[in-house]
CHARMM-style PDB file with segment names, atoms N, HN, CA, C and O in Angstrom:
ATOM      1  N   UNK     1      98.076  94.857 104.410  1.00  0.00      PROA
ATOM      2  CA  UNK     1      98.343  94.607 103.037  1.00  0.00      PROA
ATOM      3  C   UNK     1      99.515  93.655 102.869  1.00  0.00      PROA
ATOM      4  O   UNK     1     100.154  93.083 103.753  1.00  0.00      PROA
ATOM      5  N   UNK     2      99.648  93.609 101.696  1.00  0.00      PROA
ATOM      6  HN  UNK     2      99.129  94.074 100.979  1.00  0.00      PROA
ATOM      7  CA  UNK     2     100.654  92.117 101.197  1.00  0.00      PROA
ATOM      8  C   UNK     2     102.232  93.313 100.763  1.00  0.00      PROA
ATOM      9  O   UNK     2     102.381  94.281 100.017  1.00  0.00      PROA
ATOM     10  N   UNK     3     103.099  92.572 101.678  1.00  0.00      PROA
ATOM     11  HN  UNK     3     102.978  91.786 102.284  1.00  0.00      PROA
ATOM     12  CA  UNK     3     104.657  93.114 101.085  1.00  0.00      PROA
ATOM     13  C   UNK     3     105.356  92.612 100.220  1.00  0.00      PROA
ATOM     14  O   UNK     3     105.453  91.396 100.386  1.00  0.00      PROA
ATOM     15  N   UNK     4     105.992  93.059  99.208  1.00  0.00      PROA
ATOM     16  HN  UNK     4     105.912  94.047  99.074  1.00  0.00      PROA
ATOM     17  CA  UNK     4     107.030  92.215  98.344  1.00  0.00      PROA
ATOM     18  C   UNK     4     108.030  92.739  98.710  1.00  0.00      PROA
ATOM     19  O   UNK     4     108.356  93.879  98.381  1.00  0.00      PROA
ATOM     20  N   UNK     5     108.883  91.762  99.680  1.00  0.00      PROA
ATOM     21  HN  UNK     5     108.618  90.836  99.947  1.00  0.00      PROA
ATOM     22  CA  UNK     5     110.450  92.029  99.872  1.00  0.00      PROA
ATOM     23  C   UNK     5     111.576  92.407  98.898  1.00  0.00      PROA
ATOM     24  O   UNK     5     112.552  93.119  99.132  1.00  0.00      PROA
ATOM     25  N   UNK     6     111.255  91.814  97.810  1.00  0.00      PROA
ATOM     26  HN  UNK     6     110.461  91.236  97.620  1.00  0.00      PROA
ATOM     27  CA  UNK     6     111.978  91.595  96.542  1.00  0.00      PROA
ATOM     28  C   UNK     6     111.605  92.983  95.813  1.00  0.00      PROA
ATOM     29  O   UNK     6     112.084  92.899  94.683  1.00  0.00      PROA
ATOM     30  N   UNK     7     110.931  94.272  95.976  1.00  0.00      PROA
ATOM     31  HN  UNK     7     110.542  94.340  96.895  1.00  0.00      PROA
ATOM     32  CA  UNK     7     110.271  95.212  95.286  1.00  0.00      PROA
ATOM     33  C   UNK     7     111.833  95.998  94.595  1.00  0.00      PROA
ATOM     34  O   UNK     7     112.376  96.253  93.520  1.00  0.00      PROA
ATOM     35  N   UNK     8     111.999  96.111  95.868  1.00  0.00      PROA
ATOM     36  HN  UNK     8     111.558  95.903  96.741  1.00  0.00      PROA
ATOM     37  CA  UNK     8     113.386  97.140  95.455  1.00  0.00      PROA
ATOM     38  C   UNK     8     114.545  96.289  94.239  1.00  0.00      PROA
ATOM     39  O   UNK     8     115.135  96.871  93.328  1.00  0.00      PROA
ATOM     40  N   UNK     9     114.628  94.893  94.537  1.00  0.00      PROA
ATOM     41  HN  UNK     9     114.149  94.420  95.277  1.00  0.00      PROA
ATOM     42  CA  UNK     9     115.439  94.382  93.482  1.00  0.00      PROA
ATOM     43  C   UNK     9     114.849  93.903  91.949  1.00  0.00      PROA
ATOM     44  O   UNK     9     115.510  93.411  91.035  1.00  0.00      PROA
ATOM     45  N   UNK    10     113.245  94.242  91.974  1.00  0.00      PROA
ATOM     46  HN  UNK    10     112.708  94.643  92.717  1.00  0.00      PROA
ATOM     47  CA  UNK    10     112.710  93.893  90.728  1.00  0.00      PROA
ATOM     48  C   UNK    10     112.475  95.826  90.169  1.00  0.00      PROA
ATOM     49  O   UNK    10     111.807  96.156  89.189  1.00  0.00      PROA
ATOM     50  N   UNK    11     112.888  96.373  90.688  1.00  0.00      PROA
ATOM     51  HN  UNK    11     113.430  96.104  91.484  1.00  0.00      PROA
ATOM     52  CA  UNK    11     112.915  98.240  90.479  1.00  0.00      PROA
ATOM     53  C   UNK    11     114.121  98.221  89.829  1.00  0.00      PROA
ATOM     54  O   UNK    11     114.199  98.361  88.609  1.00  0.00      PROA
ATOM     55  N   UNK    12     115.110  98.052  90.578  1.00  0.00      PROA
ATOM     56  HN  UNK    12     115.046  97.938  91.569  1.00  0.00      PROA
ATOM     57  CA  UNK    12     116.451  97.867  89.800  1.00  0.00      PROA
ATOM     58  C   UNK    12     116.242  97.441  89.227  1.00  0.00      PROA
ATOM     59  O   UNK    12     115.846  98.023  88.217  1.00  0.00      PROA
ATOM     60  N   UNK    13     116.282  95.926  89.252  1.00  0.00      PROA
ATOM     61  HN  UNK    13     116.604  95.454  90.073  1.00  0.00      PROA
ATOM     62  CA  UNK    13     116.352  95.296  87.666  1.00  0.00      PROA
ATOM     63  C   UNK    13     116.195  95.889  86.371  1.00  0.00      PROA
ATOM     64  O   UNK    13     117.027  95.984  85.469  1.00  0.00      PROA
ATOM     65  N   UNK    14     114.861  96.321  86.418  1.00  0.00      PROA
ATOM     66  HN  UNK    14     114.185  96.245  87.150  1.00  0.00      PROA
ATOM     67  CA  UNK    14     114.242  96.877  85.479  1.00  0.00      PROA
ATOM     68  C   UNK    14     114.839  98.086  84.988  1.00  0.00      PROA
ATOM     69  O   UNK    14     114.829  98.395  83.797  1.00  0.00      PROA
ATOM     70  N   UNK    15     115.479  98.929  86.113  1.00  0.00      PROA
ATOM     71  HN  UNK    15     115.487  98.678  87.081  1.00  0.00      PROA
ATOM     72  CA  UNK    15     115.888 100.096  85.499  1.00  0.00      PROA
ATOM     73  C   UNK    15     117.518 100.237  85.003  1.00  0.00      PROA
ATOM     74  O   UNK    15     117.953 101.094  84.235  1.00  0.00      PROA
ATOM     75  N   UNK    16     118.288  99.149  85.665  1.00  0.00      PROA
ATOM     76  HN  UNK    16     117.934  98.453  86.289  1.00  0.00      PROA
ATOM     77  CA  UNK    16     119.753  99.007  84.934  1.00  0.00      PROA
ATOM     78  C   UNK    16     119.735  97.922  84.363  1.00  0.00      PROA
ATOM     79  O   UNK    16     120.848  97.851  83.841  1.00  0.00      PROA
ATOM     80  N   UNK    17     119.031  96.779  84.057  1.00  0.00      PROA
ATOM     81  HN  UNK    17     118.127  96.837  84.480  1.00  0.00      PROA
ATOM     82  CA  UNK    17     119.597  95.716  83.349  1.00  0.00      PROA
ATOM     83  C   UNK    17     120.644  94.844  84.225  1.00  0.00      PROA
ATOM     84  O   UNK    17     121.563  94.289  83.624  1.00  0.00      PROA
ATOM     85  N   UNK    18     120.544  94.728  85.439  1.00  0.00      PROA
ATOM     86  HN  UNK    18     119.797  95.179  85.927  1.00  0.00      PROA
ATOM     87  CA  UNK    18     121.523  94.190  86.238  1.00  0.00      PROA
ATOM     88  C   UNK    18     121.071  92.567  86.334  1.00  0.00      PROA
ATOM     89  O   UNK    18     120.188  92.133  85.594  1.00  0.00      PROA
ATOM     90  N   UNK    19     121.475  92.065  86.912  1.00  0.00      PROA
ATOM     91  HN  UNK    19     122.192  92.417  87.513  1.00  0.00      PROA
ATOM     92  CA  UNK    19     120.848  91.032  87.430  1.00  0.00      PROA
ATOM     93  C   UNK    19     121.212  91.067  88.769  1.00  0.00      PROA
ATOM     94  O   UNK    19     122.197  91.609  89.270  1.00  0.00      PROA
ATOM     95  N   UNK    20     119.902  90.140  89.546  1.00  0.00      PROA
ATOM     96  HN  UNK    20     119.102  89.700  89.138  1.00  0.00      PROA
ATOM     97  CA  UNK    20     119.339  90.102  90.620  1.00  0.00      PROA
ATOM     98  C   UNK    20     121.104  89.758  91.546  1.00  0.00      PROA
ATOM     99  O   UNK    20     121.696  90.624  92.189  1.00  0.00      PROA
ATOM    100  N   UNK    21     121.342  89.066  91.452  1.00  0.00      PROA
ATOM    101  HN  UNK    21     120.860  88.362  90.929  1.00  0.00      PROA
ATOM    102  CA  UNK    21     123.191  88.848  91.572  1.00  0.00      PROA
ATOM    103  C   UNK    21     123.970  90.112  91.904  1.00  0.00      PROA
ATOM    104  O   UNK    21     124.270  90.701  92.943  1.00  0.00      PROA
ATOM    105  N   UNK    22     124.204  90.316  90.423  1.00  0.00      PROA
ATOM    106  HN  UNK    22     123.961  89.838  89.579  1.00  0.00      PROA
ATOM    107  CA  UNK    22     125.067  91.491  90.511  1.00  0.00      PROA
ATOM    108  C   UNK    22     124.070  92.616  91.261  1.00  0.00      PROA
ATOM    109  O   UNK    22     124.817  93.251  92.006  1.00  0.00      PROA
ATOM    110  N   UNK    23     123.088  92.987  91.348  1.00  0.00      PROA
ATOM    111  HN  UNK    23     122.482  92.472  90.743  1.00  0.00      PROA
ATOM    112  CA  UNK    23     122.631  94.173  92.053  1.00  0.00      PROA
ATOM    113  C   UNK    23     122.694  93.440  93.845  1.00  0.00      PROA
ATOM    114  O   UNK    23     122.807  94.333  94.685  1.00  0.00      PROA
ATOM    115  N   UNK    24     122.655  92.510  94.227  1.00  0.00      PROA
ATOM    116  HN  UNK    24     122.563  91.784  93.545  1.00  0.00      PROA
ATOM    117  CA  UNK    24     123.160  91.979  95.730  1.00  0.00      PROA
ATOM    118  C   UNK    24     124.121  92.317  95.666  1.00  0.00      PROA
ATOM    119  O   UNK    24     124.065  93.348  96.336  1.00  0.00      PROA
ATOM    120  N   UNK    25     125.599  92.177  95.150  1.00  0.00      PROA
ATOM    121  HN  UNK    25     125.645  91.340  94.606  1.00  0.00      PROA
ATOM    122  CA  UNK    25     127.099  92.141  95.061  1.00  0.00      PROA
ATOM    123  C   UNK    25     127.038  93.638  95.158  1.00  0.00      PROA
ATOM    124  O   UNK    25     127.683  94.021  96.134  1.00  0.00      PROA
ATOM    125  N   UNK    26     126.453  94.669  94.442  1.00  0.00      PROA
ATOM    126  HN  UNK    26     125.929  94.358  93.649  1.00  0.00      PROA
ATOM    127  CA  UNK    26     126.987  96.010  94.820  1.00  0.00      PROA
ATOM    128  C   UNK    26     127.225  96.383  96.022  1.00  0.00      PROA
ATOM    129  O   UNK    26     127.004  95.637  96.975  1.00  0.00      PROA
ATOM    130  N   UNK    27     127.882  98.016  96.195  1.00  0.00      PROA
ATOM    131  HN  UNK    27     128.062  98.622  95.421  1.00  0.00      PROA
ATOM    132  CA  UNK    27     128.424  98.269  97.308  1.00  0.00      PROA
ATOM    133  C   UNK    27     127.087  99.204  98.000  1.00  0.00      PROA
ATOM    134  O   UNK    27     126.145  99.789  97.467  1.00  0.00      PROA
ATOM    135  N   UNK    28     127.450  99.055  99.243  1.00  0.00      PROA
ATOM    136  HN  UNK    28     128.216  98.580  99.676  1.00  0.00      PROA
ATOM    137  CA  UNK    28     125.813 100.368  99.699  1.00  0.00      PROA
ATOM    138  C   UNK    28     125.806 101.057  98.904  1.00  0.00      PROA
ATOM    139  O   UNK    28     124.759 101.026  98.257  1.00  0.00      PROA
ATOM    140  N   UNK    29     126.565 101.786  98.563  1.00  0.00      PROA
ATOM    141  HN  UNK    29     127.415 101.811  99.089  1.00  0.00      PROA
ATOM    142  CA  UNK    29     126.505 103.633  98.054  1.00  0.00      PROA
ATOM    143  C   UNK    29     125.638 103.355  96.613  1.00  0.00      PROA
ATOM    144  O   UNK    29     124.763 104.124  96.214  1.00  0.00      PROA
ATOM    145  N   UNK    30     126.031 102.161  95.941  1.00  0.00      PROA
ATOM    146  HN  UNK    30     126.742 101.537  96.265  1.00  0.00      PROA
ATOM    147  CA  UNK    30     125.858 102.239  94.511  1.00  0.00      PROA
ATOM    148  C   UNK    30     124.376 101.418  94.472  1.00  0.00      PROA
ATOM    149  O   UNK    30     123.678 101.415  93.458  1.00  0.00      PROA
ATOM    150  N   UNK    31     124.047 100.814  95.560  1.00  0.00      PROA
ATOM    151  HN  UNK    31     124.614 100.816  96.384  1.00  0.00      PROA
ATOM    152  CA  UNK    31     122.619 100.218  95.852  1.00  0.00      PROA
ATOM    153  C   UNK    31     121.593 100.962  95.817  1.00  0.00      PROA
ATOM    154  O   UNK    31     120.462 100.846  95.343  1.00  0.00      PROA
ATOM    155  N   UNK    32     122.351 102.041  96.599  1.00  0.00      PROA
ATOM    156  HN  UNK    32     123.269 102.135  96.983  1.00  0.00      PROA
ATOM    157  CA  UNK    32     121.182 102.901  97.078  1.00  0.00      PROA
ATOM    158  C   UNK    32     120.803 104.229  95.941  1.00  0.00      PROA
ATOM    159  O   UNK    32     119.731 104.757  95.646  1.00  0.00      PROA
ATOM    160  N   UNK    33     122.152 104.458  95.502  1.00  0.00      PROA
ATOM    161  HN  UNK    33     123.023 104.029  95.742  1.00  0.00      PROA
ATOM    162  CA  UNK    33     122.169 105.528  94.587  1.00  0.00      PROA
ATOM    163  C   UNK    33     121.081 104.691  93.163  1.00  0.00      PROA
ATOM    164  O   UNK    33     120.425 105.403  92.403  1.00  0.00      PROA
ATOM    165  N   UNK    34     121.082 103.732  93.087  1.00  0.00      PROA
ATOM    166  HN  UNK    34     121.615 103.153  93.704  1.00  0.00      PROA
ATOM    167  CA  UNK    34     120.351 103.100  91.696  1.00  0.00      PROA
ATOM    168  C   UNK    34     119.093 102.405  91.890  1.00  0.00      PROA
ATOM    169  O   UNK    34     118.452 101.806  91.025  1.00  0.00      PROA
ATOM    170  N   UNK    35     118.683 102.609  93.644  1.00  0.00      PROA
ATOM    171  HN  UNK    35     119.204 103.095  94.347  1.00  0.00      PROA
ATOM    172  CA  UNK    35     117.529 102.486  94.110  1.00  0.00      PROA
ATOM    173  C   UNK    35     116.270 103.735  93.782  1.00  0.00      PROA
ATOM    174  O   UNK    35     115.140 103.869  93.312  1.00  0.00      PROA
ATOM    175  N   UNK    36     117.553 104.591  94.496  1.00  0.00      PROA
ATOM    176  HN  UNK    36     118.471 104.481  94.878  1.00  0.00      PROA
ATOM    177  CA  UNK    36     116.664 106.380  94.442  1.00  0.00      PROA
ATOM    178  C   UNK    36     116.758 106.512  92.948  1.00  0.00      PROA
ATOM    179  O   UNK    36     115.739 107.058  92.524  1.00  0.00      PROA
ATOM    180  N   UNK    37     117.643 106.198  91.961  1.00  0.00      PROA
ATOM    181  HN  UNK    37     118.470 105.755  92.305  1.00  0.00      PROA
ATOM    182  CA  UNK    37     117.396 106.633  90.660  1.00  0.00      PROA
ATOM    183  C   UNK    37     116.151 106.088  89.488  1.00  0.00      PROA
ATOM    184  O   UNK    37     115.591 106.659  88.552  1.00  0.00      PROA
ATOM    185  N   UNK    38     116.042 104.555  90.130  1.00  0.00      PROA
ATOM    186  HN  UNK    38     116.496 104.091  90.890  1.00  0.00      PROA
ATOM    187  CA  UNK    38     115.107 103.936  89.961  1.00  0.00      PROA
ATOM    188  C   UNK    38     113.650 104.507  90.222  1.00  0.00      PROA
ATOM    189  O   UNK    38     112.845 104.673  89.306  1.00  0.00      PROA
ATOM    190  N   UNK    39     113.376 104.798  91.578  1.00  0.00      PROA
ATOM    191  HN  UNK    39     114.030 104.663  92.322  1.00  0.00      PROA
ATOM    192  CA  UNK    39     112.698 104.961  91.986  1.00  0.00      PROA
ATOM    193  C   UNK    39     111.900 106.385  90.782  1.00  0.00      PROA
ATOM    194  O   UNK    39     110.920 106.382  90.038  1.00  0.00      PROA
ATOM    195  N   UNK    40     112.717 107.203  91.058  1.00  0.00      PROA
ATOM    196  HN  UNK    40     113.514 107.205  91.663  1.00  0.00      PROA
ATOM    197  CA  UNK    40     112.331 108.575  90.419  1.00  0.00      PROA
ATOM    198  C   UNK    40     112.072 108.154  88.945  1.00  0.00      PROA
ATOM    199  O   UNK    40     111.082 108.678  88.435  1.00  0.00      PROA
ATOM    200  N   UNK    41     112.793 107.293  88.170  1.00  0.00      PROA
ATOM    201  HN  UNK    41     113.598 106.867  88.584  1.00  0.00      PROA
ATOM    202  CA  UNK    41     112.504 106.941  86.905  1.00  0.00      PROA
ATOM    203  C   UNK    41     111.008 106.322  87.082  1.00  0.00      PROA
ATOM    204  O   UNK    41     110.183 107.095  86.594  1.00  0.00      PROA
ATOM    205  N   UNK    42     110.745 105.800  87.330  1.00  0.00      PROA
ATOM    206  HN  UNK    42     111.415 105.172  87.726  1.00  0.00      PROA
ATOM    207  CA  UNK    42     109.448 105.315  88.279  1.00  0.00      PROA
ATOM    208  C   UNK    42     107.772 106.472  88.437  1.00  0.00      PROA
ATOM    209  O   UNK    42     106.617 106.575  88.026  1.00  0.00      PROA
ATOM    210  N   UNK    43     108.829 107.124  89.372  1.00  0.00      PROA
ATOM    211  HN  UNK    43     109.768 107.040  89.705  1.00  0.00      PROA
ATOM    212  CA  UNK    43     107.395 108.002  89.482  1.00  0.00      PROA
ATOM    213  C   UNK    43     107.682 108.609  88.340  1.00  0.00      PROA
ATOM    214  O   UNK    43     107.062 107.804  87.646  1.00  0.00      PROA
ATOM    215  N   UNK    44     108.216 109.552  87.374  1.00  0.00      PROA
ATOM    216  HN  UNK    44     108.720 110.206  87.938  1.00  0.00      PROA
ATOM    217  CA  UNK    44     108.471 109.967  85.568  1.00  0.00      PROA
ATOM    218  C   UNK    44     107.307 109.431  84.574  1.00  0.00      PROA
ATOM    219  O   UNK    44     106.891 110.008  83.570  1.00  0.00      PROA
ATOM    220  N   UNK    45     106.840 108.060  85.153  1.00  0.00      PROA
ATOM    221  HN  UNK    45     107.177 107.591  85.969  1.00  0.00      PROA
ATOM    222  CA  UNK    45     106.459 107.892  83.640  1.00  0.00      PROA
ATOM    223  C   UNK    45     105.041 108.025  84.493  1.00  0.00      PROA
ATOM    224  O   UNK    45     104.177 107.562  83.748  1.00  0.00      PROA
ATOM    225  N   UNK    46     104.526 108.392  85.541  1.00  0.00      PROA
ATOM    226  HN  UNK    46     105.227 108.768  86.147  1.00  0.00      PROA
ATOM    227  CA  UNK    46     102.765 108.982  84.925  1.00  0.00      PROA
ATOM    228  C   UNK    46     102.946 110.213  85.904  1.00  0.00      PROA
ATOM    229  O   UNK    46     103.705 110.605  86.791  1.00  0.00      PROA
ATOM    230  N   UNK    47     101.842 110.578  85.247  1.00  0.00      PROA
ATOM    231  HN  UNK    47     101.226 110.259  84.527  1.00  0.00      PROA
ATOM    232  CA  UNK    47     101.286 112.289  85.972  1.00  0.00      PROA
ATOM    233  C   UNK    47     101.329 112.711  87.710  1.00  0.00      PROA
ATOM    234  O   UNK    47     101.892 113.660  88.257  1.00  0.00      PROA
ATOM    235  N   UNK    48     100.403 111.468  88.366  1.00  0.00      PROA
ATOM    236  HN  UNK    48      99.946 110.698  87.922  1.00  0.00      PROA
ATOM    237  CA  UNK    48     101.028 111.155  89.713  1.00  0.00      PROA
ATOM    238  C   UNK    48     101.658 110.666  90.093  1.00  0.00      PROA
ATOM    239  O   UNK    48     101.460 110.511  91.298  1.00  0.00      PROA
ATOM    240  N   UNK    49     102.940 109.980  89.532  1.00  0.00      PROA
ATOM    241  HN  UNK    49     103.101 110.106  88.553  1.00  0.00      PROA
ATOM    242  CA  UNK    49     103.898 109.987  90.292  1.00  0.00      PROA
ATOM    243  C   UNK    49     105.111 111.187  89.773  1.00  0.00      PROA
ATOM    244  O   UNK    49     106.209 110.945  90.274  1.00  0.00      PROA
ATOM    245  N   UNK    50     105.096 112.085  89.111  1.00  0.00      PROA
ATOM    246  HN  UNK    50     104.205 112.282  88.704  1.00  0.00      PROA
ATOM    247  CA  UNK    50     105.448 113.824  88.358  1.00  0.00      PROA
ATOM    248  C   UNK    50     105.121 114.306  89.698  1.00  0.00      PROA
ATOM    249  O   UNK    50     106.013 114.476  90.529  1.00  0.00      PROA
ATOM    250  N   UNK    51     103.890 114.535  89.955  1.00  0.00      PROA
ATOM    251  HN  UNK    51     103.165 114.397  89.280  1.00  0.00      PROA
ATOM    252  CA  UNK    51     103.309 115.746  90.672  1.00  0.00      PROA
ATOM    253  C   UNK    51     103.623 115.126  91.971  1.00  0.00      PROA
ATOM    254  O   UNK    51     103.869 116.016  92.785  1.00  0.00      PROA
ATOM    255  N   UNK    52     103.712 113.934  92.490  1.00  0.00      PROA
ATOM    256  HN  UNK    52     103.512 113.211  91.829  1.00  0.00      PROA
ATOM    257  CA  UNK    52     104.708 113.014  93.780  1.00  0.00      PROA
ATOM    258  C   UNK    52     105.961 114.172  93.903  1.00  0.00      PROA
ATOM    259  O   UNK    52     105.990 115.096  94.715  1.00  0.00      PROA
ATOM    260  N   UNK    53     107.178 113.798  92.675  1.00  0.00      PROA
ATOM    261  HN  UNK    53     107.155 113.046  92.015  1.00  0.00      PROA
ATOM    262  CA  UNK    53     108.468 114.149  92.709  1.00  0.00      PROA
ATOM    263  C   UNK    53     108.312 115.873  93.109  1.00  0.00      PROA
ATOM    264  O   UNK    53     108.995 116.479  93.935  1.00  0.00      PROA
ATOM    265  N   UNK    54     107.167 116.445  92.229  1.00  0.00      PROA
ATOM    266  HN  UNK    54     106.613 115.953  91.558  1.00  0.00      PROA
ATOM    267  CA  UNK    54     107.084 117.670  92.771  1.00  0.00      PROA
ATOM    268  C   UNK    54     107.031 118.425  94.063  1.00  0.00      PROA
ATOM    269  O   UNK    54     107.806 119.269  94.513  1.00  0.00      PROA
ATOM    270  N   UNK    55     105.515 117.728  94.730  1.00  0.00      PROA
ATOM    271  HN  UNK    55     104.886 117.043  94.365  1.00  0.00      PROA
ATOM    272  CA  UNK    55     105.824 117.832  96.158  1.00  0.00      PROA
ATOM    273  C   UNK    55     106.937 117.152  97.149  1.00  0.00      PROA
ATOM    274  O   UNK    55     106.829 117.315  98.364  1.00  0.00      PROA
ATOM    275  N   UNK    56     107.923 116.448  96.638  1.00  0.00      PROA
ATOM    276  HN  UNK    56     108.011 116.316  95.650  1.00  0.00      PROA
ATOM    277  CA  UNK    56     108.803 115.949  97.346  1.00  0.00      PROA
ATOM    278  C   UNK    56     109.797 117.098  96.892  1.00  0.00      PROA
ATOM    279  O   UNK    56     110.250 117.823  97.777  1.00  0.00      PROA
ATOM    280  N   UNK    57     110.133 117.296  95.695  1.00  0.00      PROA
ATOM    281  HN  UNK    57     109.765 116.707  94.976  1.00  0.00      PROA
ATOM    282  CA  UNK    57     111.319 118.453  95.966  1.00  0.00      PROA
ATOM    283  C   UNK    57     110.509 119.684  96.940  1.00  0.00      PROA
ATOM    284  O   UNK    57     110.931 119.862  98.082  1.00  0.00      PROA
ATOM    285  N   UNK    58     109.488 120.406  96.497  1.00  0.00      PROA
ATOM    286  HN  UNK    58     109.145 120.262  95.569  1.00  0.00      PROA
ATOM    287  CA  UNK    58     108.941 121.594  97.350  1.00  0.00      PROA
ATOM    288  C   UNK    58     109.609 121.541  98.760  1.00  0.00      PROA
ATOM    289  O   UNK    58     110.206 122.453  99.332  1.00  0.00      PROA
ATOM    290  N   UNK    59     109.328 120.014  99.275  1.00  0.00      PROA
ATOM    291  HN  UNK    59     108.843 119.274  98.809  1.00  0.00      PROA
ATOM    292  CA  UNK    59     109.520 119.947 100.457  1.00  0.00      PROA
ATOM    293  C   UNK    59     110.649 120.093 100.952  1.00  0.00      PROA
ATOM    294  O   UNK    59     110.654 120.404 102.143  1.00  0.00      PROA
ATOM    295  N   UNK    60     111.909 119.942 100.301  1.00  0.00      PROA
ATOM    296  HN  UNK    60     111.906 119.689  99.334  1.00  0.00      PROA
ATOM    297  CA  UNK    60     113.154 119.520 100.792  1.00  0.00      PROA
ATOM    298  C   UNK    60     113.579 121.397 100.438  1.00  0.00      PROA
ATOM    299  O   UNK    60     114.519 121.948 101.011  1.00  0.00      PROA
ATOM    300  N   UNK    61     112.821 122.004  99.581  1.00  0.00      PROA
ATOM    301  HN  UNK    61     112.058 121.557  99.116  1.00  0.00      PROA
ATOM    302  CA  UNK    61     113.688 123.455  99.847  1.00  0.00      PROA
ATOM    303  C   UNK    61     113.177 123.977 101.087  1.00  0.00      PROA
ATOM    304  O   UNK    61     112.112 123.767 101.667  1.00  0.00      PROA
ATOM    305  N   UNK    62     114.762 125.140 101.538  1.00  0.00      PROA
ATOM    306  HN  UNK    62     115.627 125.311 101.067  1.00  0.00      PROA
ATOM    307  CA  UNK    62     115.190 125.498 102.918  1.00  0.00      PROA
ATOM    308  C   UNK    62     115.354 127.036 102.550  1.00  0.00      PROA
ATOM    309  O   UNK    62     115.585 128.038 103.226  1.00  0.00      PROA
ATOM    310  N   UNK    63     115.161 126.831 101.346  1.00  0.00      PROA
ATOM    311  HN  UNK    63     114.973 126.017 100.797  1.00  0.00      PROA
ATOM    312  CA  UNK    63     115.209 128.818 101.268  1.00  0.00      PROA
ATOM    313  C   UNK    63     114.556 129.432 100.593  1.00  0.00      PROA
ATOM    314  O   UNK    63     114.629 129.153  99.396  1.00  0.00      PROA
ATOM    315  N   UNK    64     113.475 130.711 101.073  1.00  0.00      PROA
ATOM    316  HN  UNK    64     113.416 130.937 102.045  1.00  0.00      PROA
ATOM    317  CA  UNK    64     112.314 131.685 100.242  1.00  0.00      PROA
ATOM    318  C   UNK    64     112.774 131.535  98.896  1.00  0.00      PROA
ATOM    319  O   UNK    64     113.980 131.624  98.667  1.00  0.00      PROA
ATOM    320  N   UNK    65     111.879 131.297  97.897  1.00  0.00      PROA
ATOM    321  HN  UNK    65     110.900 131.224  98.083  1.00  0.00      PROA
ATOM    322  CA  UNK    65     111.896 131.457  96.197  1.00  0.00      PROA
ATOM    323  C   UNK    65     111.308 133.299  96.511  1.00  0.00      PROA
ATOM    324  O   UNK    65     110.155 133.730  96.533  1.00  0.00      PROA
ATOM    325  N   UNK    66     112.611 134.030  96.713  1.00  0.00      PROA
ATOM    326  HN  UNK    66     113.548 133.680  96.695  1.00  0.00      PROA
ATOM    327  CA  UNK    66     112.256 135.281  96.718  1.00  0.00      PROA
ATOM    328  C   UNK    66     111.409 136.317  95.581  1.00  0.00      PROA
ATOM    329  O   UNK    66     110.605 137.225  95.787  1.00  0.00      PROA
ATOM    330  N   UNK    67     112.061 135.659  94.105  1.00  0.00      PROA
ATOM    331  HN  UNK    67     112.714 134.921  93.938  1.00  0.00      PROA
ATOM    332  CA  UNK    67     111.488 136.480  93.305  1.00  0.00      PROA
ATOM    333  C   UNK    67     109.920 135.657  93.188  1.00  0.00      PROA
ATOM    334  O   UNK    67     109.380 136.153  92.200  1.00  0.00      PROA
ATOM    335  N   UNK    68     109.354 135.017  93.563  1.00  0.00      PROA
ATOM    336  HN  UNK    68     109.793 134.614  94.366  1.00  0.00      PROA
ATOM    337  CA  UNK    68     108.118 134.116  93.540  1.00  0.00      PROA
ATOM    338  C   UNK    68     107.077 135.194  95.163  1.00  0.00      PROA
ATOM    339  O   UNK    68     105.890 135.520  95.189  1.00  0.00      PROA
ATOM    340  N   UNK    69     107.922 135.380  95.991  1.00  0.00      PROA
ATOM    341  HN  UNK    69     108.886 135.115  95.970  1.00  0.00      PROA
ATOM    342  CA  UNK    69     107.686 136.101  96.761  1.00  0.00      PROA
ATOM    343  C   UNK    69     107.137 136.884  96.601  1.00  0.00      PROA
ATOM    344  O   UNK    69     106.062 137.080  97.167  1.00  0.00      PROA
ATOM    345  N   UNK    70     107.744 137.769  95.625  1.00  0.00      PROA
ATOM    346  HN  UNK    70     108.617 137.610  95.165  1.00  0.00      PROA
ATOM    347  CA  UNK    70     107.819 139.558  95.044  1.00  0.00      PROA
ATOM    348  C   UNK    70     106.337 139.621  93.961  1.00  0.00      PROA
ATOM    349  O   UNK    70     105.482 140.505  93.921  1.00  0.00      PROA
ATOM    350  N   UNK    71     106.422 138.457  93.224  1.00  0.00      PROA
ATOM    351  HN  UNK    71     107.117 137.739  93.257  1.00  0.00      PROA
ATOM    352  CA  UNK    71     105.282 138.237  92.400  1.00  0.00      PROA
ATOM    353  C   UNK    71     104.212 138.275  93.296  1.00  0.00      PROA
ATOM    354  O   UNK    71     103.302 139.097  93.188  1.00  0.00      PROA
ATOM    355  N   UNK    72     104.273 137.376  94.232  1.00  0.00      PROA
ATOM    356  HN  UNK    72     105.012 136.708  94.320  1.00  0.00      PROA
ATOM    357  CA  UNK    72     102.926 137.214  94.801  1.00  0.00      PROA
ATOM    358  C   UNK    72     102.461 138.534  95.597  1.00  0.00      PROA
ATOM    359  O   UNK    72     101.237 138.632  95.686  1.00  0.00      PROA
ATOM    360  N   UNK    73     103.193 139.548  96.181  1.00  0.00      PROA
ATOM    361  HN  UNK    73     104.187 139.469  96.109  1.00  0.00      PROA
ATOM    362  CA  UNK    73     103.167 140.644  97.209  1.00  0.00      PROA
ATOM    363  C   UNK    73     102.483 141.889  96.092  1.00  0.00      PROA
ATOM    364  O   UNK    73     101.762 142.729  96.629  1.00  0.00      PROA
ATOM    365  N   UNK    74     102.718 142.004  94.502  1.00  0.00      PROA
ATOM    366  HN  UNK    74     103.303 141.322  94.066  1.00  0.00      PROA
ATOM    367  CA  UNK    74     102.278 142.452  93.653  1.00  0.00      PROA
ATOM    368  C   UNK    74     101.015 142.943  93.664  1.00  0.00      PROA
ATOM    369  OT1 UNK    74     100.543 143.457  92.650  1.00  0.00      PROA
TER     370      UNK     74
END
């Protein structure tokens, strides 16, 4: 398939109003932090990319949803 190198700086763009400039000139931390914020604003506006963010948090928890547990053992 076809790559657009430029994806991540036309994501930003769009989601702070930066320009292509000033979003190069930032520092890592604040690149990346308005990359991932982007991003998630992103998947927000349709249904699959919602139910995306969903299974991506599921994934990242590390500890039993105990009372979800208790329901289900019912």
């Amino acid at each position: 398939g076809y790559d657009v190198p430029t994806y991540d700086l036309h994501l930003i763009k769009g989601y702070s109003g930066l320009s292509f400039y000033q979003i190069q000139e930032l520092d890592l931390c604040d690149y990346l932090q308005l990359r991932r914020d982007a991003f998630i604003s992103k998947c927000n506006e349709s249904e699959g990319g919602r139910e995306y963010l969903e299974k991506c948090w599921l994934l990242e928890q590390t500890k039993p949803d105990r009372e979800k547990l208790k329901m289900i053992n019912k």
